[in-house]
N, CA, C and O atoms as a DFTB+ gen file, in Angstrom:
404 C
 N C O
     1  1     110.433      95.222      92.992
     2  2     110.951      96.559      93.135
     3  2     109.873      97.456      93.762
     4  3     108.765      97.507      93.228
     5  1     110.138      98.155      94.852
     6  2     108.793      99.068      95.396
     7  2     109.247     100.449      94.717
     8  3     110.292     100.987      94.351
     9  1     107.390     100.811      94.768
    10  2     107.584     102.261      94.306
    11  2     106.725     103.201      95.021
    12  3     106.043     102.984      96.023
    13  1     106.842     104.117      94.454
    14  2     105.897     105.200      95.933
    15  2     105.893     106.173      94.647
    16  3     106.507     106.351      93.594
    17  1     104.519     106.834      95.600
    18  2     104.024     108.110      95.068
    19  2     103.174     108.417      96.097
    20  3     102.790     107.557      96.889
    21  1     102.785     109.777      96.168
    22  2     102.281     111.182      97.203
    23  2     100.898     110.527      97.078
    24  3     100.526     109.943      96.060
    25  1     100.294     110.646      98.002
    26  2      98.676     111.072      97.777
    27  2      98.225     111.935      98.635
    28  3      98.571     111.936      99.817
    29  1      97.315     112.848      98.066
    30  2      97.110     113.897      98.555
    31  2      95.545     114.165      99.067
    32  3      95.111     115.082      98.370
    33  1      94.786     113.833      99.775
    34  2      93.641     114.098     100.189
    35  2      93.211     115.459     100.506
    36  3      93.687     116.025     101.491
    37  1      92.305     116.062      99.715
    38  2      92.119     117.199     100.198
    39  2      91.107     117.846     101.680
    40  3      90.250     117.176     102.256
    41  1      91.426     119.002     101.971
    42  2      90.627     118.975     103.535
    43  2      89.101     119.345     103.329
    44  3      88.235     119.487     104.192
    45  1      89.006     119.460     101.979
    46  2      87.056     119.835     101.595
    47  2      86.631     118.089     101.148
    48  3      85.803     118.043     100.238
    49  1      87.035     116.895     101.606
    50  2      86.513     115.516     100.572
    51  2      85.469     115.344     101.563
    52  3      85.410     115.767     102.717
    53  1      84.674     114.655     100.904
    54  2      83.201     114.675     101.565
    55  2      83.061     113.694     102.824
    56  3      82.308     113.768     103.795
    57  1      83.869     112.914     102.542
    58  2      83.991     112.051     103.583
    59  2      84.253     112.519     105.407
    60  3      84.008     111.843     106.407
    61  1      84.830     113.915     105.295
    62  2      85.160     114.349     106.385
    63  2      84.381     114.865     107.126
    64  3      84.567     115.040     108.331
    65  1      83.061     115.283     106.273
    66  2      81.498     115.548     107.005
    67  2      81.081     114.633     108.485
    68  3      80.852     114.956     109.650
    69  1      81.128     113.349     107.733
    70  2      81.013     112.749     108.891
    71  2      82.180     111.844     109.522
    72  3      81.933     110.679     109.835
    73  1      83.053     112.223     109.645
    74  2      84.109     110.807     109.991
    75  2      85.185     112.090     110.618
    76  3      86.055     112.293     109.771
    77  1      85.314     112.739     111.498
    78  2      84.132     112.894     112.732
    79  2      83.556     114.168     112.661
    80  3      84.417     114.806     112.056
    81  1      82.952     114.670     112.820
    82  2      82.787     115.994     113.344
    83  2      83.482     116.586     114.477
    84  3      83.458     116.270     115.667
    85  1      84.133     117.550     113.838
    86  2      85.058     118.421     115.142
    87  2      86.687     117.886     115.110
    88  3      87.702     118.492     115.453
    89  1      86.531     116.576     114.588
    90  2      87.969     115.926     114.411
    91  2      87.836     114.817     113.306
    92  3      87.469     113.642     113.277
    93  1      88.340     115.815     112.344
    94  2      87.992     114.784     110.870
    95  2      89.232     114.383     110.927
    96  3      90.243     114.904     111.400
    97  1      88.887     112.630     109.975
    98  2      90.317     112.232     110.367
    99  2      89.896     111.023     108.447
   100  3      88.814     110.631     108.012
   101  1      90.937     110.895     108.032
   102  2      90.928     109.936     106.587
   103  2      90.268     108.833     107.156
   104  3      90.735     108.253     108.137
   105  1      88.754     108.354     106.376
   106  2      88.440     107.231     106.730
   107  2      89.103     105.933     106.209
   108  3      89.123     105.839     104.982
   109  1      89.654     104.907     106.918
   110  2      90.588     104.035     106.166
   111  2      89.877     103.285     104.568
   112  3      90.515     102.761     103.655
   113  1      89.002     103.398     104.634
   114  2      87.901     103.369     103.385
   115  2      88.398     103.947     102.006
   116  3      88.496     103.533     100.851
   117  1      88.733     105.415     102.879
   118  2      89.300     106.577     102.013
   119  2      91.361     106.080     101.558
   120  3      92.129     106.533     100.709
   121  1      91.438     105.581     102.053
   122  2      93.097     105.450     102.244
   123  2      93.158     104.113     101.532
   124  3      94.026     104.153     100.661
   125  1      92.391     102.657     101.612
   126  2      92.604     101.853     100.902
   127  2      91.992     102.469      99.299
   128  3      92.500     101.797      98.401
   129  1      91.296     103.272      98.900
   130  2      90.317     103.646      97.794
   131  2      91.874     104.517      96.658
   132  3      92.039     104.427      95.442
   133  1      92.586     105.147      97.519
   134  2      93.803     105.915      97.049
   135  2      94.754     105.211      96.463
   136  3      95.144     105.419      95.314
   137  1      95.163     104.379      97.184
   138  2      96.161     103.412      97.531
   139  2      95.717     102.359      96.048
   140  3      96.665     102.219      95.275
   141  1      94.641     101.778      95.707
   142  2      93.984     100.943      94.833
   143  2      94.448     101.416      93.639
   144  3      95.145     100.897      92.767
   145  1      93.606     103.196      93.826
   146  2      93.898     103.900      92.226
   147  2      95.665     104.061      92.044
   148  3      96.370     103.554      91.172
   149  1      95.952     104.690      92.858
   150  2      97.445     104.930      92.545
   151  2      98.158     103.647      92.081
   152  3      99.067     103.838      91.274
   153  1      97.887     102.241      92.482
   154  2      98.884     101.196      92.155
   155  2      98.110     100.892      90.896
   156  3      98.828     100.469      89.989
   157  1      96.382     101.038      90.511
   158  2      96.267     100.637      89.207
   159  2      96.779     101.555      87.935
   160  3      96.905     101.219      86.757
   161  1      97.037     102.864      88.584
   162  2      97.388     103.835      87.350
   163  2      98.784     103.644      86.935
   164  3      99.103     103.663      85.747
   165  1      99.744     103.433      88.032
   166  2     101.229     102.936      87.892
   167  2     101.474     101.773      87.225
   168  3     102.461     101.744      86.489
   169  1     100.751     100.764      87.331
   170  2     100.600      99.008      86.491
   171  2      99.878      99.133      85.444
   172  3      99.992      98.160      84.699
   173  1      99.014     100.120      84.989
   174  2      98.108     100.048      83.740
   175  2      97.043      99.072      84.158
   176  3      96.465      98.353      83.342
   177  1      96.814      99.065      85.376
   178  2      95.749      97.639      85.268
   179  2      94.343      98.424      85.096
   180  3      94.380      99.637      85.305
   181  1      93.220      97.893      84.767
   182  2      92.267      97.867      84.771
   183  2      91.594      99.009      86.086
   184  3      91.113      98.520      87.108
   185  1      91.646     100.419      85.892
   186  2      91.161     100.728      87.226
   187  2      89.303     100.476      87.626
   188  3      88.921     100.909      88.712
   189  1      88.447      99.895      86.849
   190  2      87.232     100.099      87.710
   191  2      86.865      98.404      87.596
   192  3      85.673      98.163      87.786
   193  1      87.732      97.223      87.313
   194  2      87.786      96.325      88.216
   195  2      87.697      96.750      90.004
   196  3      87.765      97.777      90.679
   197  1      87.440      94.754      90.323
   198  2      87.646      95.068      92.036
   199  2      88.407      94.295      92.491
   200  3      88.511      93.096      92.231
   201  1      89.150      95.088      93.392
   202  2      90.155      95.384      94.420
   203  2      89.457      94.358      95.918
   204  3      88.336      94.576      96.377
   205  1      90.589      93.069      96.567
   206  2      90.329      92.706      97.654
   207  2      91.735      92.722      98.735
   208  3      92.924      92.421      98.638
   209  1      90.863      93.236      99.749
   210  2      92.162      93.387     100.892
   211  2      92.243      92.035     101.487
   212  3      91.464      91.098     101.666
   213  1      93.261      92.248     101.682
   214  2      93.969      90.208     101.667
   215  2      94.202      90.888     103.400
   216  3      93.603      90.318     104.311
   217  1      95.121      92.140     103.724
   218  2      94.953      91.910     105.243
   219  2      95.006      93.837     104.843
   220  3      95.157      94.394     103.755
   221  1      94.798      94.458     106.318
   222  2      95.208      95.664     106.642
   223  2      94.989      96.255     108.095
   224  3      94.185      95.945     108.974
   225  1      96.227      97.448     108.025
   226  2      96.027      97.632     109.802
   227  2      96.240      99.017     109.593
   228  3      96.746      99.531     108.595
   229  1      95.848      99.537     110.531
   230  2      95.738     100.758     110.353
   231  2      96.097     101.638     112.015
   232  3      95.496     101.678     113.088
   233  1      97.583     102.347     111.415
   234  2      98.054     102.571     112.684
   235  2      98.158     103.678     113.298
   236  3      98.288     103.581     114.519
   237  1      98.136     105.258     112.619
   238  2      97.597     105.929     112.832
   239  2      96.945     106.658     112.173
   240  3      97.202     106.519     110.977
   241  1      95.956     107.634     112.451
   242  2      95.014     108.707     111.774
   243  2      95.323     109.598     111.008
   244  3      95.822     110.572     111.570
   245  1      95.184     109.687     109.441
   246  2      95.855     110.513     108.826
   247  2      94.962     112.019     108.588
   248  3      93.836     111.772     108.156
   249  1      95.168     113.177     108.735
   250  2      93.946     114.303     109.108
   251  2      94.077     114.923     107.295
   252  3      94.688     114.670     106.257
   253  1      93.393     115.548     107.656
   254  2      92.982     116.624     106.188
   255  2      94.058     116.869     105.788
   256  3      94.867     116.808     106.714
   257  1      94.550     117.150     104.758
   258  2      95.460     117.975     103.861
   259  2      96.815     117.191     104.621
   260  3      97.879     117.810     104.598
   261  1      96.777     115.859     105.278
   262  2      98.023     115.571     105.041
   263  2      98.690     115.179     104.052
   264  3      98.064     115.033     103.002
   265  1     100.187     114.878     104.064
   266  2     100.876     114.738     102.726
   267  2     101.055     113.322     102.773
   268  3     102.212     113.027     103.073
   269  1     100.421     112.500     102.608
   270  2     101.008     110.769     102.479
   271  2     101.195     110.520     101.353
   272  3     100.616     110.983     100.370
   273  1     102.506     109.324     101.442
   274  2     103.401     108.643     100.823
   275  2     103.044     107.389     100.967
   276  3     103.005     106.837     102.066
   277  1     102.790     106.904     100.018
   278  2     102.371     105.187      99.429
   279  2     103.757     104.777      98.694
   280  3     104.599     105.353      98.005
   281  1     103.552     103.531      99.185
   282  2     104.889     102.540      98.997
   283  2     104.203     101.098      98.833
   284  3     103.347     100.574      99.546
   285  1     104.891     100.572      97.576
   286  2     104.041      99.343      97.323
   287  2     105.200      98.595      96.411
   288  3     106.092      99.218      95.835
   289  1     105.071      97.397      96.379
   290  2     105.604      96.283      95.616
   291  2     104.814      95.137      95.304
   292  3     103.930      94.787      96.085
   293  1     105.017      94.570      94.340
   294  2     103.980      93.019      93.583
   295  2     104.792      92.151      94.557
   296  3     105.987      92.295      94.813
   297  1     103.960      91.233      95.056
   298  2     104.476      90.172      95.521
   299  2     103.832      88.430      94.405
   300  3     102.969      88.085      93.597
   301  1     105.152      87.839      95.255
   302  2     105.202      86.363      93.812
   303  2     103.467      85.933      94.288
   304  3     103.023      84.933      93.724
   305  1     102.898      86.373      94.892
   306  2     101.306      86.052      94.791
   307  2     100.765      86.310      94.027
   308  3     100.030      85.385      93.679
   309  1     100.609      87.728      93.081
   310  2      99.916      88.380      92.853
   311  2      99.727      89.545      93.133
   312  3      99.644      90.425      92.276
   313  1      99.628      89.739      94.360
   314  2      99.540      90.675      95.356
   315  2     100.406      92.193      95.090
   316  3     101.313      92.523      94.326
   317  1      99.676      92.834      96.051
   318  2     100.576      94.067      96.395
   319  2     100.928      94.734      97.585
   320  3     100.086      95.517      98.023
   321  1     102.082      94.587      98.264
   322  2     101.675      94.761      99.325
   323  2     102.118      96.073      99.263
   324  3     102.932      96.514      98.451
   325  1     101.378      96.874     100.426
   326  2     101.906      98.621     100.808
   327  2     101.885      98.892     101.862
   328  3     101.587      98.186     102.826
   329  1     102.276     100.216     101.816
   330  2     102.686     100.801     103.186
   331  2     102.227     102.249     102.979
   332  3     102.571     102.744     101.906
   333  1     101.580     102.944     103.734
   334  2     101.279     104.401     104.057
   335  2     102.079     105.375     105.127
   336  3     102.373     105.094     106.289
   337  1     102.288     106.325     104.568
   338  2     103.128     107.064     105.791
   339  2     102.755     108.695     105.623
   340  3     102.775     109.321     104.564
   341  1     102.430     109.185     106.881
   342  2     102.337     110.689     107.135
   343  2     103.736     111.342     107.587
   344  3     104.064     111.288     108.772
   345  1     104.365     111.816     106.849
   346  2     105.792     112.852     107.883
   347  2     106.936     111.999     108.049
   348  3     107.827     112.594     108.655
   349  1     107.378     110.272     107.584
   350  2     108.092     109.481     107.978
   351  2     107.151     108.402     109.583
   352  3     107.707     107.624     110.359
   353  1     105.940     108.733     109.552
   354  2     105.480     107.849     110.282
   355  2     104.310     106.918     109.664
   356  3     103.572     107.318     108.764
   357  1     104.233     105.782     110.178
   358  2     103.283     104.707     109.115
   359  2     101.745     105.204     109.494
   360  3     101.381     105.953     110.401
   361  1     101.174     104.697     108.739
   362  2      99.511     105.496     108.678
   363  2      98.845     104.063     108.355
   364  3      97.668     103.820     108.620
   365  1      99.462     103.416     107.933
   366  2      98.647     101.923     107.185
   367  2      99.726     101.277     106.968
   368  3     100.892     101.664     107.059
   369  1      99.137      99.869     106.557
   370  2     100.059      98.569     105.742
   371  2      99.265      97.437     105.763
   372  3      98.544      96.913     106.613
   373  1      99.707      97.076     104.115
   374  2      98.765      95.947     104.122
   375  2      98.971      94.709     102.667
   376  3     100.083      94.319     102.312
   377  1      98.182      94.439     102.267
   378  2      98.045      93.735     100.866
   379  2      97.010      94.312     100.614
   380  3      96.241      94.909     101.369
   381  1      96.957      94.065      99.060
   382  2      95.923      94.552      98.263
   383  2      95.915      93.408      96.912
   384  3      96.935      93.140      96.276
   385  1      94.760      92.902      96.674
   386  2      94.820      92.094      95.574
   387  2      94.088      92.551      94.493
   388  3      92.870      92.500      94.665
   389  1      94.515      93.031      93.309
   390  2      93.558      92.991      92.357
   391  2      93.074      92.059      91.390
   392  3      93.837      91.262      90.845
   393  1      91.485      92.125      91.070
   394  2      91.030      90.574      91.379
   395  2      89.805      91.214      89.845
   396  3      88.633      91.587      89.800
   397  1      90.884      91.043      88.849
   398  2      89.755      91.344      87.613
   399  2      88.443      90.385      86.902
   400  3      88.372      89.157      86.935
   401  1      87.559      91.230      86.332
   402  2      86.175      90.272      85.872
   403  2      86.436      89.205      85.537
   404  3      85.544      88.432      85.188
């Protein structure tokens, strides 16, 4: 069953210092790091276990204070796979495995 929830990056996160100057843009760093917490807080899993990306692509640039929507489902792996979207357009997609001590 997939589920979704908002994530909201704000336009002061530190990350935007450098990633770029003049045209800050979500480092995908920042977008898999969201994406991790939000599916461990929804599953109860373990959030400061670690998290391995099985694949990801990253399709367009999501900027400050956009409004993205995460979409995710367990797959019979283990797995999770998701999807990111700014406005109805994709921002990411990928798997995500969480991979406890």
């Amino acid at each position: 069953m997939k589920r979704r929830c908002a994530i909201a990056i704000s336009s002061d996160h530190p990350a935007f210092a450098g990633h770029f100057p003049g045209r800050p843009i979500v480092p995908g760093v920042v977008l898999l790091d969201e994406a991790a917490r939000a599916i461990a807080a929804a599953m109860a899993l373990e959030p400061a276990t670690l998290w391995r990306v099985d694949r990801v692509k990253f399709l367009l640039p999501a900027l400050p204070g956009d409004l993205l929507t995460l979409e995710w489902e367990p797959t019979a792996a283990g797995q999770f796979s998701f999807a990111i979207e700014c406005a109805g357009k994709p921002v990411a997609k990928g798997t995500l495995h969480h991979a406890p001590p």
